[in-house]
N, C-alpha and C positions, 0 to 999 in steps of 0.2 A: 552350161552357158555362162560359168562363171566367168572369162575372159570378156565376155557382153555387157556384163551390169553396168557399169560406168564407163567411160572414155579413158579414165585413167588407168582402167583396168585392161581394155581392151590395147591402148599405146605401149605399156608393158610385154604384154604376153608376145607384140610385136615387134620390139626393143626398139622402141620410139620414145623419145624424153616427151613425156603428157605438159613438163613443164614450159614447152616450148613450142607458143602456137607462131601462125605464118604473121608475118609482120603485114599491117595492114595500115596505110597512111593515105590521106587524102580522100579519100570516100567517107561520103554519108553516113551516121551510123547504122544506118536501118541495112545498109549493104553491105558492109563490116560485119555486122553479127551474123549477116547471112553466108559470108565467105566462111566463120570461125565455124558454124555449124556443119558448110558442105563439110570442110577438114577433118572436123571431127565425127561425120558421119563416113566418110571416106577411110578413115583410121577404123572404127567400129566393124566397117565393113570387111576390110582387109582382115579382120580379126576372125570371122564369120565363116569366110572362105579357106582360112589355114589349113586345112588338112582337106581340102579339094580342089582338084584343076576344072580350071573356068574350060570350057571348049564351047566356045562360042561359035563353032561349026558344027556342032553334034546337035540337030535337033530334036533328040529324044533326053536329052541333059533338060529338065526344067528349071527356070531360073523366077524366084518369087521376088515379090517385091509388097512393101507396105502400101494398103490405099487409105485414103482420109477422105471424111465426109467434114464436107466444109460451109454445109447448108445450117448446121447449128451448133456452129463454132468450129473449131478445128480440134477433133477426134477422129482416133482408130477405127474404120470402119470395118476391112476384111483383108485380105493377102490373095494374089492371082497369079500365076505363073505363066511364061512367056516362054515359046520357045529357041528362035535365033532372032525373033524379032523384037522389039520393046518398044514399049509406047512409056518406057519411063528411062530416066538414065541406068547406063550397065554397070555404072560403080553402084547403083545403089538396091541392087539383084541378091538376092541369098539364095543360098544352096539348099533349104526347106521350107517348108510351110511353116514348122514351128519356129525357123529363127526369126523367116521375115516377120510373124507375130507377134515373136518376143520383142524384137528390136523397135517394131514401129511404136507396140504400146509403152516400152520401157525410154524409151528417148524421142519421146512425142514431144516433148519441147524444144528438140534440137530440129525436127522436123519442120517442125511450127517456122521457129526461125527462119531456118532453109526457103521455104515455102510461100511460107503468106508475107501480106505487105502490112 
């Protein structure tokens, strides 16, 4: 999962310039940070997926995702798999148990952003 550890790692491995985030003008910061995070959790993502096809019609493909407990404070609580349906967004689905894991605990701050207010 070495292409996962960082963003800059992950924009790489998918020949995306990490130097070059979406240009963000006129918003709030609080809404701002939350855009660079989806991006950068969308880049992460893509990175995730590389060597599997999404089939979002195949309901025996499980698709995980990171959950957070947000009762005392915002942390990793567990990973849950979904099959064509999702009660979370589908860019931000992993193709295991171990990566949604990995990813939620390893860039729970970009999460956090994403996420809370």
């Amino acid at each position: 999962m070495k292409n996962l550890e960082t963003f800059e790692a992950a924009a790489v491995s998918q020949n995306i310039d990490p130097n070059v985030l979406p240009g963000i003008t006129g918003l709030p910061e609080g809404m701002s940070k939350a855009i660079i995070a989806a991006y950068k959790l969308f880049v992460i993502n893509q990175a995730a997926w590389a060597c599997v096809v999404i089939d979002w019609d195949n309901y025996e493909q499980r698709k995980y995702y990171p959950w957070f407990d947000l009762q005392s404070g915002f942390s990793f609580d567990v990973c849950d798999y979904a099959y064509s349906y999702s009660n979370v967004g589908s860019r931000l689905c992993y193709p295991t148990r171990e990566i949604a894991e990995y990813v939620g605990k390893t860039h729970i701050e970009l999460y956090k952003d994403l996420m809370a207010i």
